[in-house]
C-alpha positions, 0 to 999 in steps of 0.5 A, spaced: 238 258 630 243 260 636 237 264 640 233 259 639 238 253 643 240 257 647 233 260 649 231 253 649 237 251 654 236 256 658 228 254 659 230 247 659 234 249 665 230 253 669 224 247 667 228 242 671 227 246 677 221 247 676 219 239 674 223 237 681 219 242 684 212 241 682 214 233 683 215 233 689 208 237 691 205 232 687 206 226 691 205 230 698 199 232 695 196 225 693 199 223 699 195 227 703 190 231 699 194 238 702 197 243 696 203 244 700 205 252 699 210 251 704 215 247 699 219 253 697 220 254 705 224 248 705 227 249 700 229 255 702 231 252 709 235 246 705 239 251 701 239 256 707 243 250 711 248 248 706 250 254 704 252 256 712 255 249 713 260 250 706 262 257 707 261 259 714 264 252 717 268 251 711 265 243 710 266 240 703 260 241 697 259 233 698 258 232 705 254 239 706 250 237 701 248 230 704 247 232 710 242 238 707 239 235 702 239 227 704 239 228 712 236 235 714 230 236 708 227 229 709 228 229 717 224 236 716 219 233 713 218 228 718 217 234 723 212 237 720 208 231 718 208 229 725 206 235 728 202 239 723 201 236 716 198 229 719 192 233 723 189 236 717 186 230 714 180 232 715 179 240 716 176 244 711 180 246 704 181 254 707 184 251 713 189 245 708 190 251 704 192 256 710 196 251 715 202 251 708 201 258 708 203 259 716 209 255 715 211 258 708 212 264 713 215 261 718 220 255 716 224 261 713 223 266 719 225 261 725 232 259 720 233 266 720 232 267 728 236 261 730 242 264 726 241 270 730 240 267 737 246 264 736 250 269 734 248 273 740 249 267 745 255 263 742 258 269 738 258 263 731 259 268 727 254 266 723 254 269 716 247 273 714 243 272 707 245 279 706 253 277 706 253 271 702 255 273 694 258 268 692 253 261 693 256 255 691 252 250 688 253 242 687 258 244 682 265 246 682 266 253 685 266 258 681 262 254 676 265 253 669 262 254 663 262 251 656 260 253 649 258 247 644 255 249 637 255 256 639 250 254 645 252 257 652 252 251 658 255 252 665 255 246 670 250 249 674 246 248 669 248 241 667 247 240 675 239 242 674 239 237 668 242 230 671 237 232 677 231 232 673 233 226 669 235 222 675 228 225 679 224 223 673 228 215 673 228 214 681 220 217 682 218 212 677 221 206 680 219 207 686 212 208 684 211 203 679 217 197 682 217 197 688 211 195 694 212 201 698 211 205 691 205 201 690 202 202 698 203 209 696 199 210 690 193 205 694 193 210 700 193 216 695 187 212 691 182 210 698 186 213 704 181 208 709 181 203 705 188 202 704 188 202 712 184 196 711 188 192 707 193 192 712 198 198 710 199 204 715 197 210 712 200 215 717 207 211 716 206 211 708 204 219 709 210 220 713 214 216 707 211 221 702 212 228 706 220 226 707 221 224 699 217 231 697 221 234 703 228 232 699 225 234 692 224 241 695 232 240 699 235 239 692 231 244 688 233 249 694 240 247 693 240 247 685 236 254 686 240 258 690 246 259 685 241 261 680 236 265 684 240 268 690 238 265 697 233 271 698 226 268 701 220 271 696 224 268 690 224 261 693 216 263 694 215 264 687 219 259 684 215 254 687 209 257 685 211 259 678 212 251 678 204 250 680 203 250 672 206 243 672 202 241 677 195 242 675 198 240 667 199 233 671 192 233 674 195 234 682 196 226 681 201 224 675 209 225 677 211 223 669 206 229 666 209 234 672 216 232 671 214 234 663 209 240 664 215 242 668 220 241 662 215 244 658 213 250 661 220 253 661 221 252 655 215 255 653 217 261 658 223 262 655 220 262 648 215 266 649 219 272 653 224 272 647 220 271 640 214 276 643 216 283 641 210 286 643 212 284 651 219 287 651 215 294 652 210 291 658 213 291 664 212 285 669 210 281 662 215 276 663 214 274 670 207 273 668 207 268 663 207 262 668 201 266 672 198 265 665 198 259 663 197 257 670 190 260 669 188 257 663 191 250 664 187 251 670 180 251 666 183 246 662 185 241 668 182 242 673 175 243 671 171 237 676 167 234 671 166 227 675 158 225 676 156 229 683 150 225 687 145 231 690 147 228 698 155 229 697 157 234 703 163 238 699 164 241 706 164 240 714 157 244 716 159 250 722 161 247 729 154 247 733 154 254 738 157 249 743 152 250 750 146 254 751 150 261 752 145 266 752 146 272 746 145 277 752 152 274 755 155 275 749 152 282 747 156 284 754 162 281 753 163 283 747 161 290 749 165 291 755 171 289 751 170 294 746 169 299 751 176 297 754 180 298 747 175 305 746 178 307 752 185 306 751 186 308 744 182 315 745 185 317 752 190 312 753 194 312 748 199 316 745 199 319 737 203 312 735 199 307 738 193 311 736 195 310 729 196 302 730 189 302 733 187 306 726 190 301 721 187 295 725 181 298 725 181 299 717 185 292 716 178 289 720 174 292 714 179 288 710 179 281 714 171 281 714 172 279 707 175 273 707 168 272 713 164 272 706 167 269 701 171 264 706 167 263 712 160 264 709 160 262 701 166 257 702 170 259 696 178 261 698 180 267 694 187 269 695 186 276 691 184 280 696 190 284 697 190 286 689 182 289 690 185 293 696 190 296 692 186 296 686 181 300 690 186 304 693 190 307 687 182 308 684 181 312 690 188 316 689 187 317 683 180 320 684 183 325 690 188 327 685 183 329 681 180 333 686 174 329 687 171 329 693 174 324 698 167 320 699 166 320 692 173 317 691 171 312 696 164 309 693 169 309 686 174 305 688 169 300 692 165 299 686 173 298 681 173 292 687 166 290 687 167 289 678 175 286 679 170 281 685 166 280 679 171 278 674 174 273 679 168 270 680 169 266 673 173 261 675 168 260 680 163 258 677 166 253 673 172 251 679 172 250 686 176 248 692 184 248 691 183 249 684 179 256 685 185 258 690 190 257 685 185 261 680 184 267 684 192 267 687 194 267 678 189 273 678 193 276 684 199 276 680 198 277 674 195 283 678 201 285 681 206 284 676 203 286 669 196 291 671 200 294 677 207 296 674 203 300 668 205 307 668 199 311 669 196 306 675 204 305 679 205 313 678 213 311 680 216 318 679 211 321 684 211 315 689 204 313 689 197 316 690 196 321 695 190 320 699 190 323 705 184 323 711 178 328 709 174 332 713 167 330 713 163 337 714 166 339 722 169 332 723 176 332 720 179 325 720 186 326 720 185 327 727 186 320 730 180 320 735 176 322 730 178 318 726 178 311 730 170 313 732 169 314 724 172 307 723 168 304 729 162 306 726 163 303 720 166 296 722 160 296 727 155 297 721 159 292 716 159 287 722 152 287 723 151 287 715 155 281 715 151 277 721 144 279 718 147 276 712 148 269 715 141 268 718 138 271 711 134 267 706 141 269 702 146 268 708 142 260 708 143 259 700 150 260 700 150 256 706 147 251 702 152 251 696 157 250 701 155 244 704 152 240 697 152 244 690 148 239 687 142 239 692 143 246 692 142 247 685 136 242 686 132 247 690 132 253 686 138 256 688 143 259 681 150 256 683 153 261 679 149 268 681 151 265 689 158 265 687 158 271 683 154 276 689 159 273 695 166 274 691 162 281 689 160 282 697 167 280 699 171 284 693 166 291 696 167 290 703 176 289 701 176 295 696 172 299 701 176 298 707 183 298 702 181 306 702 180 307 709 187 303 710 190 307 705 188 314 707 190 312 714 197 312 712 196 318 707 198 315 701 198 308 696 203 304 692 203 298 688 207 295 692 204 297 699 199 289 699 203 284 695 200 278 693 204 275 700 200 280 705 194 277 703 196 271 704 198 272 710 191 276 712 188 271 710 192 266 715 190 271 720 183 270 719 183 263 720 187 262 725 182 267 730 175 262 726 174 265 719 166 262 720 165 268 725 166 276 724 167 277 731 174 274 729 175 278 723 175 284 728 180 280 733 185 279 727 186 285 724 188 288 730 192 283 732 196 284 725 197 291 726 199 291 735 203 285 735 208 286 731 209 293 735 209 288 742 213 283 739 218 288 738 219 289 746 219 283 748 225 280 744 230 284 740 228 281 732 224 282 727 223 274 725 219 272 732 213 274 728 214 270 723 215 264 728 209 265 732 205 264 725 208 256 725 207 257 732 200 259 730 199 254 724 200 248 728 195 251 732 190 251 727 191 245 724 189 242 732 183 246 732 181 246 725 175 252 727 179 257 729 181 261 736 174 263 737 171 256 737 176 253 741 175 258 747 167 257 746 167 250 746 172 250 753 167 253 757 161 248 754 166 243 756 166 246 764 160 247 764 158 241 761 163 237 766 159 241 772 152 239 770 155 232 769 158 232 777 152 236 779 147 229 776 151 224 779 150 226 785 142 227 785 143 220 782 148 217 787 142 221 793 137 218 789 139 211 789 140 212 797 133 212 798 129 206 798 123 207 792 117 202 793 116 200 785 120 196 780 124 198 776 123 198 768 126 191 765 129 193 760 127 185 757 120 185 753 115 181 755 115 175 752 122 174 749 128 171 754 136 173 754 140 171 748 143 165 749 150 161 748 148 159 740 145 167 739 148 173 738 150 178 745 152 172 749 159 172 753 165 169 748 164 162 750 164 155 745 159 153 741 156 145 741 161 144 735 168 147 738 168 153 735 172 158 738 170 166 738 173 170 733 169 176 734 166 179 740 163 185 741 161 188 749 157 194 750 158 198 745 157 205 744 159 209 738 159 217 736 160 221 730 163 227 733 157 228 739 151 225 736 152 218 738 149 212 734 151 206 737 148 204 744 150 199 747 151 194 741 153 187 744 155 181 738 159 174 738 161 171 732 164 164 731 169 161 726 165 159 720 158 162 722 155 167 719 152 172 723 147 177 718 145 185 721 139 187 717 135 194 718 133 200 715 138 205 712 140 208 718 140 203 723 147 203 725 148 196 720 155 201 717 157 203 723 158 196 726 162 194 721 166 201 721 167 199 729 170 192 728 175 195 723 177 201 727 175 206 721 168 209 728 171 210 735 169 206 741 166 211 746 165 205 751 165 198 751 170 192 748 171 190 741 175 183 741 178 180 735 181 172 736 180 174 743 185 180 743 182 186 744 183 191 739 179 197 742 184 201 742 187 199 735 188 202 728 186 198 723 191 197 719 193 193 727 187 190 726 187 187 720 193 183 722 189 179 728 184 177 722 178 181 720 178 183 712 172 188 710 169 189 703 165 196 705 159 198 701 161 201 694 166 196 693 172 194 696 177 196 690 183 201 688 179 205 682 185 208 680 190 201 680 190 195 675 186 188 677 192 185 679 196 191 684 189 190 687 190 182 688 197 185 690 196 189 697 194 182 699 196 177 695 203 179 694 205 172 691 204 171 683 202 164 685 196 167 689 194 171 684 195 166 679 189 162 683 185 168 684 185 169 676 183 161 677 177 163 681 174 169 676 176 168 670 173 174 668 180 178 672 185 173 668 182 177 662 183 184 665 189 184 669 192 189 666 185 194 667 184 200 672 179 196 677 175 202 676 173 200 669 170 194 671 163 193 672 159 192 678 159 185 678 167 184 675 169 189 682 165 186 687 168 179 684 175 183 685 174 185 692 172 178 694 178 174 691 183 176 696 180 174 701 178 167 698 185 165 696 188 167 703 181 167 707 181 171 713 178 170 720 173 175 721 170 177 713 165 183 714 161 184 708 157 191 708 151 191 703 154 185 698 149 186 693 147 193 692 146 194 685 148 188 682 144 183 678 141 177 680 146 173 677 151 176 680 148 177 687 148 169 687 156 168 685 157 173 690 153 169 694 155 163 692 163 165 694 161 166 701 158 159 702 166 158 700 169 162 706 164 159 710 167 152 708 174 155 710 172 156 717 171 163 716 167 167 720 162 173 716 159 178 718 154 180 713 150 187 713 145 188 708 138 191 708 134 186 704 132 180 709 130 175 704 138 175 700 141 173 707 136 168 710 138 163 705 146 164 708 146 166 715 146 162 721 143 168 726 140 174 723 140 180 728 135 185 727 138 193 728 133 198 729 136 206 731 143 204 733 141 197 738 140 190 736 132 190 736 132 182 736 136 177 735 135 168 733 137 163 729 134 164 722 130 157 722 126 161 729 125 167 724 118 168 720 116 172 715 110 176 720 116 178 724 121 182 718 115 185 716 113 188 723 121 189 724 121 194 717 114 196 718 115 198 725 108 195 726 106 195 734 098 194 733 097 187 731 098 181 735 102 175 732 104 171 738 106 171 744 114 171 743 114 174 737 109 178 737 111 186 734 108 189 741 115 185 745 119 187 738 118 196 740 119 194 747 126 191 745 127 196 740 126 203 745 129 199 751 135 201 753 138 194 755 146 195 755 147 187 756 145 185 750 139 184 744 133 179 746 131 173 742 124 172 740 121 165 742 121 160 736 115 160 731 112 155 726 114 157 719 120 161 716 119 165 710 
């Protein structure tokens, strides 16, 4: 019984680590949608700090502890919001998962640098990790220990356990009882959302990243006396933690505070009550590795319903400007020749052997082109198939099997391994995939590897020397940097050839949208499984090659953190592009050698990869891409320069013809009642409360808005009807900030908020209920009504208005039906009406009855003096509502009139596009396809009036 407590007490110890751990990645990944991998870096620089400041400057426990944990981890986390974290909101996963990646190698590395320039410039007699024995913790020191019913307890011990409790109280009331808690779980539910009910996001998110950065300072200062302040073991301690996190789903801070309860207690019990694993090296270190991959198929499974059009990832940047091919093909080659060059008559025998090892470490990184940059999965293995392959190949030539077929057998262990690792494929994606990948990775290392007969530690690993292939013999370093050119020039063109395949086009359509994939024809499953195969062929085969170029291979040569930074390195050049592969793999093998020369320190590579990670997280598509789309941008800018003075000599010479009007025949400029004229007052007094002046608009170089100009009054309803895809949306997210302004002015109240972000925006007045619901699933009724109606009194009144929420206060807002959400999304705004309400598709999918309630409500905030500005597709639903209705057509206001001017005839040509048939001067479909293609920059046209209304 005694075992059992003190197995139970030791686990409970090492749980509480975990729990704070795993709680504090939680919450900066709900608040960002990023799985921070550096959370053990800033702990390890916590930790690093406190323990500088109690034994070498001699401050007290409490007051280094304050300034390390409560002073120093949050303002650290700030910093890195600030310059990284908030970058990534919409990068791809590869790049959400490499930029923490980059960090984890730098925030410890710069720690260590800086203690170095320090002593070297000011002689401070800073104390190395190496020296540091004693490690004080925020207990006394030495701790003391007490022995209750036989169970051993010391005041470290004592000290994780009242974290861990006060973690856990702390966290849940400011979630669940505080305001900013309540902000906080919004943005984590719909970040653009949350914006528009007036809470800042990036405020929120900063808040977010300083109380994960805390949790992460006091587990560093907690781990440090237990663990020793080593960098690779706060690394594993965090990822040991993730099992907690995938048991609270990425989202739930109470279940990650018990997984991580739970599962060190289940370590330590299964450690000490398995005797099978006392004669298995690495097994202990495993098991949180095991549960990891098994909660994973548990918990992370995506088993949501998925619409066939949803874009899982960003489609490749476009081949910015019209470069030829033969440019490239002489670029790259004068490059290649230059390296050639170099490394077969220039360089000596050590840079030589550099350049071999960067060319097989291209072989290598041109892995993580396929399955990363072409199949869109992250594989965090890689390092385990090129020492699989490797061992495998040794193992072959000890057994005097030629070199080649040594080769072939350890590609095809890695290609099988590849094969084993694309099962969790087939049922996870994304992070998810990640974390399975990374588990396999470890148990890899620390349980397959460490067997006897795969380490062969008494003989220090496999020999495997360079071979001679018929009277070329690869051990001389010239031959064997034309060897490897060779093949890295076959293993590039079969990886191009593959992208512009049938099969390169399949995996790129998985990638965008595995629903419309498989809808087509496509097997998701054998997609995934060739590109992980490809992918593991192409590491084991280079994995030889690269062994063979130092002449032997251990188990411990590629640990599962080389892979990880290999695949940092990959990204960082553009992991979409092979050409980057080459460019990394020899920049991870030279650079370290130069950094070497230019400053006397180990730890400025690690630097330059923080350095390298914000980089990445700027220019989410790599090195490659930024270079390409600079010289696009000059070459643009010149041609720009070039047309505008053709235009300016152009327009010095007198032409003898009119220009085209861009008003169409039988149709007048708006006037002051419509929409597009100058803010002005109406006949009633009503003021301007929304003005919209030139507008163009773009998602990323496409633009989609082309000169829209509107004005809306108080308590008038302006109607925008069109097609899907017109531009009705985008007008909407224009007016609230969600779509930039490329050109033109938008004025709320007479301010211009252009320039503004929509939180800013919400408060000169404008309120916006988007297509899909303007609701907080994830929230119950009454913290919805909350964001915005923060006084129980006007919730009370809310429930007044819709009965139907009184009754359901208590229920997640995403269980209610279509109707019971819409109702929800329109009550705040009817208890605290805005001055600008935008409406976006109020009625799809709602019943008849329902579309009239919701109709009905915003007749009530028209009577309020509301302004609403309504979109929707269907025109017969608006023409009961609105004053003015304006028709869009291909990003411009085709026409525009007061509803009584507007006839049946005219909507249906509008909608049809019908040109051919005549139905009066004015509003005739002839004038509406003139206005429609016309490129009028001053506004839409209003057809003359006609006799009936529909």
């Amino acid at each position: 019984m005694e075992e059992f407590l003190n197995l139970i007490v030791g686990g409970a110890v090492a749980g509480g680590l975990y729990a704070i751990l795993a709680a504090g990645v939680v919450l900066t990944y709900q608040t960002s949608g990023i799985f921070n991998f550096a959370h053990g870096a800033v702990a390890f620089a916590t930790a690093y700090l406190f323990v500088q400041l109690n034994v070498t400057a001699g401050v007290p426990v409490v007051p280094a502890a304050i300034i390390s944990i409560l002073v120093f981890a949050p303002l650290l986390g700030l910093l890195l919001d600030r310059l990284v974290y908030r970058r990534l909101a919409h990068a791809p996963v590869a790049v959400k998962i490499v930029v923490p990646i980059g960090l984890l190698i730098a925030v410890p590395g710069l720690c260590l640098f800086i203690s170095s320039r320090l002593n070297l410039w000011f002689h401070l007699d800073i104390a190395g990790i190496e020296d540091l024995f004693l490690i004080p913790g925020l207990g006394p020191t030495p701790k003391r220990t007490w022995t209750l019913g036989g169970v051993l307890l010391d005041s470290n011990q004592i000290a994780v356990f009242g974290a861990a409790v006060l973690t856990a109280i702390g966290l849940w009331v400011l979630l669940q009882r505080t305001r900013l808690g309540l902000q906080m779980r919004a943005v984590v539910d719909r970040r653009s959302l949350a914006a528009l009910r007036g809470i800042d996001p990036d405020r929120t998110s900063a808040v977010s990243w300083m109380l994960g950065s805390f949790l992460a300072g006091l587990a560093g200062v907690l781990v440090a006396p237990i663990f020793t302040l080593n960098t690779p073991v706060f690394t594993t301690v965090v990822l040991i933690s993730t099992p907690a996190v995938v048991f609270a789903r990425f989202r739930s801070m109470p279940l990650a505070l018990a997984g991580g309860l739970l599962i060190g207690v289940l370590q330590n019990l299964i450690v000490g009550y398995a005797d099978f694993a006392q004669s298995i090296s690495g097994f202990s270190t495993s098991v949180p590795f095991i549960l990891l991959l098994g909660l994973l198929f548990v918990f992370a499974v995506d088993r949501s319903r998925r619409a066939g059009a949803h874009a899982d990832d960003d489609p490749p940047p476009p081949s910015y400007g019209t470069e030829s091919k033969r440019r490239k093909v002489i670029a790259w080659t004068v490059w290649s020749v230059v390296v050639l060059v170099f490394a077969l008559f220039v360089a000596d025998e050590y840079w030589q052997s550099l350049i071999i090892r960067g060319l097989a470490l291209s072989l290598v990184l041109l892995s993580f082109t396929v399955v990363t940059g072409v199949g869109g999965m992250v594989s965090l293995a890689q390092a385990a198939f090129v020492t699989a392959a490797g061992i495998t190949a040794g193992w072959a030539v000890s057994h005097h099997w030629p070199f080649a077929v040594a080769l072939l057998l350890g590609t095809a262990v890695a290609t099988a391994m590849g094969v084993l690792v694309s099962l969790p494929a087939r049922r996870l994606g994304g992070l998810p995939l990640a974390l399975a990948t990374l588990a396999l990775a470890y148990l890899c290392q620390n349980l397959f590897f460490q067997l006897s007969g795969v380490s062969r530690n008494d003989f220090g690993g496999w020999v495997l020397s360079p071979p001679a292939l018929g009277p070329v013999d690869l051990a001389d370093p010239r031959s064997m940097i034309i060897f490897l050119s060779v093949v890295l020039g076959l293993a590039l063109l079969l990886v191009s050839n593959l992208i512009r395949s049938s099969s390169g086009r399949a995996m790129a359509a998985l990638r965008s949208t595995e629903p419309g994939a498989v809808t087509i024809g496509i097997s998701a499953g054998r997609t995934k499984t060739a590109v992980f195969a490809l992918s593991a062929a192409i590491a084991g085969f280079g994995g030889v090659l690269l062994a063979s170029s130092s002449g032997r291979i251990t188990h411990l040569d590629y640990p599962v953190e080389t892979g990880l930074f290999w695949l940092a390195t990959v990204v960082l050049f553009g992991v979409r592009r092979p050409a980057a592969a080459v460019i990394a793999g020899l920049s991870a093998a030279v650079s370290p050698e130069i950094l070497s020369h230019v400053a006397e320190t180990s730890y400025l590579p690690q630097v330059l990869s923080g350095l390298a990670a914000i980089n990445l997280a700027q220019n989410s598509d790599g090195i490659l891409a930024l270079t390409a789309q600079q010289r696009f941008e000059r070459r643009r800018r010149r041609e720009q320069r070039a047309l505008r003075r053709e235009t300016a000599a152009t327009a010095a010479t007198p032409v003898g013809v009119t220009p085209n009007s861009t008003v169409p025949v039988g149709a007048t400029p708006n006037s002051a009642a419509a929409v597009g004229a100058p803010g002005t007052e109406a006949s009633d007094g009503a003021s301007t409360v929304l003005e919209l002046r030139g507008v163009h608009a773009a998602y990323g170089a496409v633009e989609v808005l082309h000169g829209v100009s509107l004005t809306l009054r108080a308590g008038e309803v302006l109607a925008l009807i069109g097609a899907n895809g017109a531009g009705k949306s985008t007008i909407c997210g224009v007016v609230t900030g969600g779509v930039p302004v490329t050109r033109g002015t938008v004025r709320l109240g007479g301010q211009d908020v252009t320039g503004l972000p929509p939180h800013r925006r919400v408060r000169s007045g404008a309120f916006l209920i988007p297509e899909g619901r303007g609701i907080f699933p994830a929230l119950t009724v009454d913290e919805n009504l909350s964001l915005w109606l923060p006084s129980t009194d006007d919730r009370d009144a809310a429930y007044r208005r819709f009965a139907v929420l009184g009754r359901r206060r208590g229920q997640l807002a995403g269980s209610l039906s279509g109707g019971e959400q819409q109702m929800l999304a329109l009550a705040p705004a009817l208890v605290k009406p805005p001055a600008v309400l935008i409406v976006d598709e109020p009625s799809l999918g709602l019943a008849p009855l329902v579309v009239a309630e919701v109709y009905g409500a915003l007749e009530e905030l028209r009577a309020t003096g509301t302004a609403i500005l309504l979109v929707e597709e269907k025109a017969h639903d608006v023409v009961a509502l609105a004053d003015t209705i304006a028709f869009m057509a291909v990003g411009r206001v085709a026409w525009a009139a007061r509803t009584a001017d507007v006839d049946a005839d005219l909507l249906v040509h509008s909608y049809l596009g019908i040109s051919d048939t005549p139905t009066g001067p004015a509003g005739s479909p002839a004038a509406l396809a003139g206005s429609t293609t016309g490129s009028s920059t001053t506004g839409p046209t209003v057809p003359q009036p006609v006799k009936e209304r529909p």
